[in-house]
C-alpha positions as CSV (number, residue, x, y, z in Angstrom):
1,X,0.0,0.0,0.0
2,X,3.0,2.1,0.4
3,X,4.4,2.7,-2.8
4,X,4.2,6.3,-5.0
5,X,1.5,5.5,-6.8
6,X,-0.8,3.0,-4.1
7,X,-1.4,-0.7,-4.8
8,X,-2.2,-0.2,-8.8
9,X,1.3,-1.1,-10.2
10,X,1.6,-3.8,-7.3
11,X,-1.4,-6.1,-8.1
12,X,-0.6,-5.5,-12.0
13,X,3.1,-6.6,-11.4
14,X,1.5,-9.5,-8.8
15,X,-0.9,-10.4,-11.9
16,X,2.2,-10.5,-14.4
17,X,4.3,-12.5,-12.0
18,X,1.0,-15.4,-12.0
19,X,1.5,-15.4,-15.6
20,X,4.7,-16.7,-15.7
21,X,5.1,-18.4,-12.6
22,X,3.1,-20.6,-10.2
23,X,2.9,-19.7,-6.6
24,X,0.6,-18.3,-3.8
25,X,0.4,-14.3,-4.0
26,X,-1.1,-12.5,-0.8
27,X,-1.6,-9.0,-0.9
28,X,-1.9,-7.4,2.3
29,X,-3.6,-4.0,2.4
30,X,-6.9,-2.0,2.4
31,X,-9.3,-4.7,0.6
32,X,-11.8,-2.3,-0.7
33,X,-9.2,-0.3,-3.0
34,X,-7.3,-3.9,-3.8
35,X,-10.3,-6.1,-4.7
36,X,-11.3,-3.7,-8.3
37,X,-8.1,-4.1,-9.7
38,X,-8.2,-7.6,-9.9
39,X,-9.5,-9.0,-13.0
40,X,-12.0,-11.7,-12.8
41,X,-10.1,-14.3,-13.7
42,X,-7.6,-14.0,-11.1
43,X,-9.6,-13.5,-8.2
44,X,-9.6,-16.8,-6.9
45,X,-5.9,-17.0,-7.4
46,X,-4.8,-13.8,-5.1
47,X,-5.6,-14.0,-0.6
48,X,-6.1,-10.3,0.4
49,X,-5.4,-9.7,4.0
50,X,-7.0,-7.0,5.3
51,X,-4.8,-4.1,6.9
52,X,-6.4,-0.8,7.4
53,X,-3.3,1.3,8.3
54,X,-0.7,2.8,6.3
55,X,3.0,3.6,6.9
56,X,3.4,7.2,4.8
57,X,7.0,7.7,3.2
58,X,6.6,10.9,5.6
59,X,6.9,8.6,8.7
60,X,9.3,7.8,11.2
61,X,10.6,4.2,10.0
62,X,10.2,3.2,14.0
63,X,6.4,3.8,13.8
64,X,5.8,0.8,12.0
65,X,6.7,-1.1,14.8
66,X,3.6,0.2,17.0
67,X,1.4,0.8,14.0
68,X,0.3,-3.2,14.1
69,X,-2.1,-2.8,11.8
70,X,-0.4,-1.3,9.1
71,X,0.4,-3.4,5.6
72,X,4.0,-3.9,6.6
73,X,3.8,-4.7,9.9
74,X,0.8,-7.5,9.0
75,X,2.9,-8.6,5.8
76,X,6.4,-9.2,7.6
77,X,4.1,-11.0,10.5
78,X,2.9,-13.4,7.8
79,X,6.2,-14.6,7.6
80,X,7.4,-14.8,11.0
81,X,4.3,-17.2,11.5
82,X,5.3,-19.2,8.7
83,X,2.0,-18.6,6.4
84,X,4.2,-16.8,3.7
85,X,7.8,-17.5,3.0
86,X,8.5,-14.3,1.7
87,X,7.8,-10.4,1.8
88,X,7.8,-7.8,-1.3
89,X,7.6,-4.1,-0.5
90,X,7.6,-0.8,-2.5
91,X,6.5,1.1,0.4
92,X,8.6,2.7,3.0
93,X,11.8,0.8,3.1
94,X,13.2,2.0,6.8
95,X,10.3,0.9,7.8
96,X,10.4,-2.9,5.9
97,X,13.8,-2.9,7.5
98,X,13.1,-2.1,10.7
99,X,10.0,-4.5,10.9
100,X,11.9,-7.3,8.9
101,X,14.8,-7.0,11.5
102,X,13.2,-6.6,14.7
103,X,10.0,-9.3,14.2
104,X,11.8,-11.8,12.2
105,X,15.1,-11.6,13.6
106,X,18.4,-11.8,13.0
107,X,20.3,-15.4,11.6
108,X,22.2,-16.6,13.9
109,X,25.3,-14.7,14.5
110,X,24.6,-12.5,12.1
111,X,25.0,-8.5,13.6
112,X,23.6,-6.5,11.0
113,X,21.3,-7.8,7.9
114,X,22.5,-5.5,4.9
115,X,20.8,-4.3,2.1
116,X,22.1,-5.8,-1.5
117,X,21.4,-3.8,-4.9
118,X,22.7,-5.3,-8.3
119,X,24.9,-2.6,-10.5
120,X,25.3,-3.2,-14.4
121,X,28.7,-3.9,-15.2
122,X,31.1,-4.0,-18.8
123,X,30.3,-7.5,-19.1
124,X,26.8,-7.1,-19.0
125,X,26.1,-9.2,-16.2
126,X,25.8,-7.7,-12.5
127,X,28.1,-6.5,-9.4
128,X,26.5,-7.2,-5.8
129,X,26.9,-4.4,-4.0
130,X,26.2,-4.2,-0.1
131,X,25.5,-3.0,2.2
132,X,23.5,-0.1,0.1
133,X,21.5,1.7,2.7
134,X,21.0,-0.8,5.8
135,X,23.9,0.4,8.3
136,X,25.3,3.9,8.2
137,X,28.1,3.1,10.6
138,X,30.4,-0.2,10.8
139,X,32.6,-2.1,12.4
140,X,35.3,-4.7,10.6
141,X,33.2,-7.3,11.9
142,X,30.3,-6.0,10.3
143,X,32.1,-5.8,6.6
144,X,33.3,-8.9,7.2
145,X,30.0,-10.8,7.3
146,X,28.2,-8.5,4.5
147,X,31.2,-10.1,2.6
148,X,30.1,-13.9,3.5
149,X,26.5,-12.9,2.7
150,X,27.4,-11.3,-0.6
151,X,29.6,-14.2,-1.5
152,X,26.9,-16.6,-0.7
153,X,24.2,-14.5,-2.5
154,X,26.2,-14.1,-5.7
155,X,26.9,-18.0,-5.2
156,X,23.2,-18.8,-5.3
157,X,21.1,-16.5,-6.3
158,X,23.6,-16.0,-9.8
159,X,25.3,-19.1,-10.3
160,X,28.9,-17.6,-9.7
161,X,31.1,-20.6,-8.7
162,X,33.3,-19.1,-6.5
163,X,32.4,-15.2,-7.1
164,X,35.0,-12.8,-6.7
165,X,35.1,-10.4,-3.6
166,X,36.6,-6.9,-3.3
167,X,36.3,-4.2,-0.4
168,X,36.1,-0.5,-1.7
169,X,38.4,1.9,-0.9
170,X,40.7,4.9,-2.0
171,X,43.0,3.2,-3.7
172,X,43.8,-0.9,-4.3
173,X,46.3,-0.9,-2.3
174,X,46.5,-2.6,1.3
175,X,47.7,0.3,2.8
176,X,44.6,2.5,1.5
177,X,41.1,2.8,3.3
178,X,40.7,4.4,6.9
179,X,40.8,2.0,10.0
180,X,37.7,0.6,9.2
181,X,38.2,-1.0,5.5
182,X,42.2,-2.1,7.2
183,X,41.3,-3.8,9.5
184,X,38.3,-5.5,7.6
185,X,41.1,-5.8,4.6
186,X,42.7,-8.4,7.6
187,X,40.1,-9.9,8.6
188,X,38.6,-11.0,5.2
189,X,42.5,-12.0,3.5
190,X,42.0,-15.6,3.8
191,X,38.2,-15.5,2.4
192,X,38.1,-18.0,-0.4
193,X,37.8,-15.0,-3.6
194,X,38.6,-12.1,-1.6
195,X,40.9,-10.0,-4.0
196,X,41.6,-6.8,-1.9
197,X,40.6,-3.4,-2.4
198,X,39.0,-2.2,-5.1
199,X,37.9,1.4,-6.7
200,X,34.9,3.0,-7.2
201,X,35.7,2.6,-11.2
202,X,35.9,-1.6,-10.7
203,X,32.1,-2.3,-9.8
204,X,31.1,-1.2,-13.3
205,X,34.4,-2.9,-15.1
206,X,33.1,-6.3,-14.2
207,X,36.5,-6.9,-12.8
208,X,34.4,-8.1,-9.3
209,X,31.5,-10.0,-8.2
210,X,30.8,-8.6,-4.7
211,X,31.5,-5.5,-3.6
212,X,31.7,-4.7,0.0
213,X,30.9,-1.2,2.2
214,X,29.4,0.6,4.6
215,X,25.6,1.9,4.1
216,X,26.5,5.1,3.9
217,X,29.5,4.8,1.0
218,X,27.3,2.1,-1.0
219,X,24.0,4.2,-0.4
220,X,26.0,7.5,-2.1
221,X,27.6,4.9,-5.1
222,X,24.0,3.7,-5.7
223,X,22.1,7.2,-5.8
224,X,25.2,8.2,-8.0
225,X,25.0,5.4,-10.6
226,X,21.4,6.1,-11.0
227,X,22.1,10.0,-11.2
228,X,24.8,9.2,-13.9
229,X,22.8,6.5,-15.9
230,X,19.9,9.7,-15.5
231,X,22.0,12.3,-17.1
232,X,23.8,9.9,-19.8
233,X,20.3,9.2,-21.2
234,X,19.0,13.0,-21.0
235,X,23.0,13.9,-23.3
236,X,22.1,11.3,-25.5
237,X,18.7,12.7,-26.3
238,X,19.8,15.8,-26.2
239,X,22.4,15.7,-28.3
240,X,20.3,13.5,-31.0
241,X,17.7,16.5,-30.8
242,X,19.9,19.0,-32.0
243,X,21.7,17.1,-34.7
244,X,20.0,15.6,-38.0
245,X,22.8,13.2,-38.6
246,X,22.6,11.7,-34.9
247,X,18.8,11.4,-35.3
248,X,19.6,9.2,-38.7
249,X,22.6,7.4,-36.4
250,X,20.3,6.7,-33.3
251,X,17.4,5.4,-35.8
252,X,20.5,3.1,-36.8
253,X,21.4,2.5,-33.2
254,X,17.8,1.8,-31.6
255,X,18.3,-1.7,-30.8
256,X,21.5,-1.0,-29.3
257,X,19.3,1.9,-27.1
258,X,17.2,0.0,-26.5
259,X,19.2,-2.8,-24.5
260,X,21.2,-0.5,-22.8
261,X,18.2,0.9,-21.5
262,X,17.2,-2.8,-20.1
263,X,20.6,-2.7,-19.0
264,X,20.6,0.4,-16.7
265,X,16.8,-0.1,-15.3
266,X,16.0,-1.0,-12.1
267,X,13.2,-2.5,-13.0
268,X,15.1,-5.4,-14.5
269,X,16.5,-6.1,-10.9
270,X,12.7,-5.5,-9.1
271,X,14.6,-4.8,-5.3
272,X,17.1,-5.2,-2.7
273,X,17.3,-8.2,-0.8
274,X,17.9,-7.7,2.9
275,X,20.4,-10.4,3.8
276,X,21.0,-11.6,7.3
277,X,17.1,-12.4,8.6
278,X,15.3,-15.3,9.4
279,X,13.2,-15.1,6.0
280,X,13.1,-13.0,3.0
281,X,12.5,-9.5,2.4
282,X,12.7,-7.7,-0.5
283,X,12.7,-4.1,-0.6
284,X,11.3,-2.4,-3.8
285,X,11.8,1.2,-4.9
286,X,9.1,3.5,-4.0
287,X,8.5,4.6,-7.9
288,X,8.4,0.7,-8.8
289,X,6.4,-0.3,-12.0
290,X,4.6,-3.5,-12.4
291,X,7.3,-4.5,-14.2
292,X,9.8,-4.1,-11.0
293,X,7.0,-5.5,-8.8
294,X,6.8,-9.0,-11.0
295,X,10.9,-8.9,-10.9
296,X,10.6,-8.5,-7.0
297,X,8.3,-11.6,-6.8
298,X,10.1,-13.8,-8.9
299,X,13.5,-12.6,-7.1
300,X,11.7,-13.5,-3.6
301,X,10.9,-17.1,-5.3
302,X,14.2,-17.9,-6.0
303,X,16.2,-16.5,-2.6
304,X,13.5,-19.0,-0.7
305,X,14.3,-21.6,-3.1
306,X,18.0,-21.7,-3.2
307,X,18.6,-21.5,0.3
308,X,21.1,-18.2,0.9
309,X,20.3,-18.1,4.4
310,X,20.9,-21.5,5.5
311,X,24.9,-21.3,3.3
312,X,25.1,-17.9,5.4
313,X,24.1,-19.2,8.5
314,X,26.2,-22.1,8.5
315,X,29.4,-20.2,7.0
316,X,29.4,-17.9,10.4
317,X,28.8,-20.6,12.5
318,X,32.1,-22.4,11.0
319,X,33.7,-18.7,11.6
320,X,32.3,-18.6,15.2
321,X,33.9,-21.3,16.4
């Protein structure tokens, strides 16, 4: 119910996703504005839960936690009692955190779940970055697990073998990065793929399959790629406008526009796994299409089916003891 534009791009994306796929969609939200979007057909195939409150973007992320019968709080409880395996939400994402963390819980020894995003990359596959947003402040410790859980989600969730790990910093060099990244840097050295520090420039290059930060650096590289792939788009049409002979090249070029669009949408990717719970939780942007909202689903399917928690759980418990 949360989203930009209320539950209309949600039960079309939920409708899309049954069109592909088989499984068991609940929708949890005000019943009387969710029933008339759904076609005929398909209303036998959707459970609506009924939850009168909503958590506004406006909101403290913490009121969701009181606010019981709000759509996030009753979605996320769905899971902790085990009558959904899985929760998708474009709504207020501190608050999904906060009620993923705090009802569900944290695998064990797991500090801090973290927040994942997938960046294009040269080689037109994708760079897990995390955490994105999560955790503003960490310790080594922390970095150190968000690289286990990356490794293990790259492992599973996109058939890397053994994926290839980096920790951004300043420079590639041991010696760069502030306390923090060093003494993560030590920490991580004998993780099977770690390949030290990396820059800024080598989650695009392709050059590494998990890259590993704080909240607050990976929340700033994330609102910057999509600034970037914002403004490359706007030059391109720009530019094209102005000149007759790019309008006849980009006619030429369509195709090729037209899959690096794919390429740089977020859509594509549907939301943010937060890694590190006991369940899964998907976090969707706020602007999400129906489009992003099938993705979402179909990305919640899988992370239940492949079993990243239970590879993460049982890595840190080898590293425990």
């Amino acid at each position: 119910m949360g989203g930009d534009f209320g539950p209309e791009p949600i039960v079309k994306g939920c409708i899309e996703a049954l069109m592909e796929r088989r499984f068991n969609p609940i929708l949890v939200g005000r019943k009387n504005e969710i029933l008339p979007l759904i076609p005929e057909g398909f209303k036998d195939k959707i459970l609506i839960v009924e939850a009168s409150d909503v958590i506004d973007m406006s909101d403290a992320a913490t009121d969701a936690l009181k606010r019981k019968e709000s759509s996030i709080y009753k979605a996320v409880d769905l899971v902790r009692k085990g009558e959904a395996d899985g929760v998708v939400s474009a709504g207020h994402s501190g608050a999904t955190m906060t009620v993923a963390t705090l009802r569900l819980g944290r695998l064990k020894h797991v500090l801090r779940p973290a927040l994942v995003t997938l960046l294009p990359n040269k080689k037109q596959k994708r760079t897990v970055v995390l955490d994105v947003g999560a955790n503003v402040d960490c310790s080594s410790e922390h970095l150190e697990q968000f690289a286990i859980m990356g490794k293990y989600y790259a492992h599973d969730m996109l058939g890397i073998n053994i994926p290839s790990i980096g920790l951004l910093a300043n420079g590639e060099e041991d010696s760069k990065g502030n306390e923090i990244t060093k003494e993560t840097f030590k920490r991580i050295e004998g993780l099977e793929g770690f390949i030290g520090n990396i820059e800024g420039s080598d989650i695009f290059d392709g050059s590494c399959d998990v890259v590993v930060c704080d909240g607050f650096i990976g929340n700033i590289v994330l609102k910057s790629a999509e600034g970037v792939a914002g403004t490359i788009t706007h030059l391109i049409k720009d530019y094209i406008r102005r000149s007759p002979i790019a309008i006849t090249g980009a006619l030429l070029m369509r195709k090729v526009f037209k899959l690096l669009k794919k390429e740089m949408d977020y859509a594509e990717v549907g939301g943010a796994p937060l890694l590190g719970i006991k369940g899964c939780a998907i976090v969707s942007h706020g602007k999400s299409n129906s489009k992003a909202i099938k993705n979402a689903i179909f990305q919640a399917i899988n992370y239940v089916d492949t079993g990243v928690n239970e590879h993460i759980e049982r890595t840190l418990t080898e590293r425990a003891n």
